[in-house]
C-alpha positions in Angstrom: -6.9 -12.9 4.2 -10.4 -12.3 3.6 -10.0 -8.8 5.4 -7.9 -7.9 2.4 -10.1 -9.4 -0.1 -13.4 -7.3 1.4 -11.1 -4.3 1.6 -10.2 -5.0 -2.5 -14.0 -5.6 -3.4 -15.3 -2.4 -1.1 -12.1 -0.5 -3.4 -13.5 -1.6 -6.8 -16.9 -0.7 -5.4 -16.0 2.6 -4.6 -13.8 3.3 -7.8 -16.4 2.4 -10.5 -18.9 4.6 -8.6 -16.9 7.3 -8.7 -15.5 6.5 -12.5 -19.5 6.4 -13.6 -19.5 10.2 -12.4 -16.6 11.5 -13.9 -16.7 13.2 -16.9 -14.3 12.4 -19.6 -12.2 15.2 -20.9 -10.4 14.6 -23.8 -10.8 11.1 -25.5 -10.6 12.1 -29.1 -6.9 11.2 -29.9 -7.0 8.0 -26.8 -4.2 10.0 -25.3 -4.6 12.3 -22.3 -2.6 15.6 -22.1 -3.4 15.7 -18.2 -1.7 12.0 -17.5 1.6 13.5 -18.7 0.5 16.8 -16.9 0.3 14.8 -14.0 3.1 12.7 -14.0 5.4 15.3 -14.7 6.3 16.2 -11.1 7.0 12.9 -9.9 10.0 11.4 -8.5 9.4 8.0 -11.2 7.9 9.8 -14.1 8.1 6.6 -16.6 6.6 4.9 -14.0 3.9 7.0 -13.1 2.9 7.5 -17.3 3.3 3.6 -17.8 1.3 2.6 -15.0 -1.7 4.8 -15.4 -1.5 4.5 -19.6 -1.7 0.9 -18.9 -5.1 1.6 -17.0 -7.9 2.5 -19.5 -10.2 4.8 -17.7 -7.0 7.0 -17.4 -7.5 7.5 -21.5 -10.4 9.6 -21.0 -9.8 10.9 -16.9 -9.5 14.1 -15.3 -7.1 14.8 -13.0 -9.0 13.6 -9.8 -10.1 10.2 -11.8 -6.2 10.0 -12.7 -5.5 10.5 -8.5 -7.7 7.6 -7.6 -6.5 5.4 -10.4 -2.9 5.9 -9.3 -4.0 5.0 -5.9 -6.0 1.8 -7.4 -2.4 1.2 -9.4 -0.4 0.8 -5.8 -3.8 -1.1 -4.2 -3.4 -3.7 -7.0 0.3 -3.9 -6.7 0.2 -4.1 -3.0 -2.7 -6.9 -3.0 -0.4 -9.0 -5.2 2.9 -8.5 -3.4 0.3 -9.6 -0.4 -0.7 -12.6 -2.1 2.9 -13.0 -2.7 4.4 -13.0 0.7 1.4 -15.5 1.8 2.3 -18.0 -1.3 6.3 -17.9 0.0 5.3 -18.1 3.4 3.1 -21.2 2.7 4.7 -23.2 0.1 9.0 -22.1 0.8 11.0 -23.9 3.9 12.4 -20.0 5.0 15.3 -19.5 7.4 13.7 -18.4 10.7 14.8 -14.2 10.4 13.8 -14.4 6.7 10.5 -16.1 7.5 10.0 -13.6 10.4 10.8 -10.5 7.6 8.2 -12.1 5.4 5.4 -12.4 8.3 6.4 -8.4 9.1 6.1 -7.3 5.6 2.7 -9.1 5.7 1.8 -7.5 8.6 2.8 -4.2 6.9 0.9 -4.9 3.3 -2.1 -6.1 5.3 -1.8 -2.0 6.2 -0.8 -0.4 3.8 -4.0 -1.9 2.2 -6.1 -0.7 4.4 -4.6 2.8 4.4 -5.4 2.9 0.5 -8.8 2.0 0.9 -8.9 5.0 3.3 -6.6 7.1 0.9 -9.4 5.9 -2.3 -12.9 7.1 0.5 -10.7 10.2 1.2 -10.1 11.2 -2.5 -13.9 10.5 -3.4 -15.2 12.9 -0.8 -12.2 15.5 -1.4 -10.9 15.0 1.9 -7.8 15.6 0.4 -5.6 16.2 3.7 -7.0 12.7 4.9 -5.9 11.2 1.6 -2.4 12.6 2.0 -2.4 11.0 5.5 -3.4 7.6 4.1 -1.2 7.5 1.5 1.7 8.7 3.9 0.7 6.0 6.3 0.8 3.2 3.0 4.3 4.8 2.1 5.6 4.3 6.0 4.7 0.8 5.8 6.4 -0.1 2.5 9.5 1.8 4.0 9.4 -0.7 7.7 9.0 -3.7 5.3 12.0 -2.4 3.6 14.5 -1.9 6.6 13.6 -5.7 7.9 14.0 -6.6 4.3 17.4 -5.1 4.3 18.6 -7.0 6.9 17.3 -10.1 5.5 20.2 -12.8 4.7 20.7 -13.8 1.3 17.8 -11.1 0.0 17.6 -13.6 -3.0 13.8 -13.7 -3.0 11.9 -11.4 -5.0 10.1 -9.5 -2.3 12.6 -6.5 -2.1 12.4 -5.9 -5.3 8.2 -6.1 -5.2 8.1 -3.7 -2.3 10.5 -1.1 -3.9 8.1 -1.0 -7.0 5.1 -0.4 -4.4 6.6 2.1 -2.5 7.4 3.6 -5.7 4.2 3.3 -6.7 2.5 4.8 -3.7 5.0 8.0 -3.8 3.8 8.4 -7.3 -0.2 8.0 -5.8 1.1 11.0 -3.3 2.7 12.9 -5.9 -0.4 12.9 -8.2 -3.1 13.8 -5.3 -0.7 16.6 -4.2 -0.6 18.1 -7.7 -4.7 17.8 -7.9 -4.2 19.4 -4.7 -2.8 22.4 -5.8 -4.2 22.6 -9.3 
């Protein structure tokens, strides 16, 4: 637990350092032609454009600010499906396989965290092949929680549908850094 809590402080760290470097584009109107830019190659567009307009650096970002915001977006969502599992996990009499899917998928959050944090260093120092990697690794790791998930009895619990929206979200982080990529 406090691994993941060091990894989110070193990430906010890291993000507002690079966020008091980047130079804002195009605030004049609050809405930024590159966030739509961005999201249009996506596989979940209203996602991508929901998630980063919610953010408000992204008001004002270029498209590298808009990569490593879309990476903090899936950092965020995968710290609180962490927190999530641990709550169930501590405070929810599980059946023994659904209890054993939860301690996987916490396993494979505590992870995927940890590849973002990578993906977010990465993306600062334009190591973008190395970000690709990270994010790839984050992705794999939503995917193994998935197929314990789907073998889960009952699949009642909200955790399938939290790790769906992170995956999602992750794929969208991907997408964005491949389009800056080859911008």
């Amino acid at each position: 637990m406090r691994l993941v809590i060091n990894n989110v402080v070193l990430f906010v760290g890291i993000f507002c350092l690079y966020l008091s470097f980047s130079p804002p584009i195009n605030a004049a109107d609050g809405n930024n032609p590159l966030l739509a830019h961005a999201c249009e190659k996506v596989k979940a567009k209203d996602l991508c454009i929901s998630s980063l307009m919610a953010e408000h650096a992204s008001k004002s970002a270029d498209l590298a600010t808009l990569a490593l915001i879309s990476i903090k977006v899936a950092s965020n969502n995968g710290t609180n499906t962490s927190f999530y599992i641990k709550k169930t996990l501590d405070t929810q009499k599980l059946e023994p396989a659904v209890e054993q899917n939860f301690q996987d998928c916490e396993d494979n959050y505590i992870s995927a965290t940890q590849q973002l944090d990578g993906a977010v260093s990465s993306l600062v120092s334009k190591n973008y092949k190395d970000t690709k990697m990270f994010l790839e690794s984050a992705i794999d790791d939503a995917i193994t929680c998935d197929n314990g998930l789907r073998k889960m009895p009952g699949n009642q619990l909200e955790l399938p549908h939290r790790n769906n929206m992170f995956r999602q979200l992750c794929i969208n982080a991907l997408d964005v850094v491949l389009f800056l990529t080859f911008s």
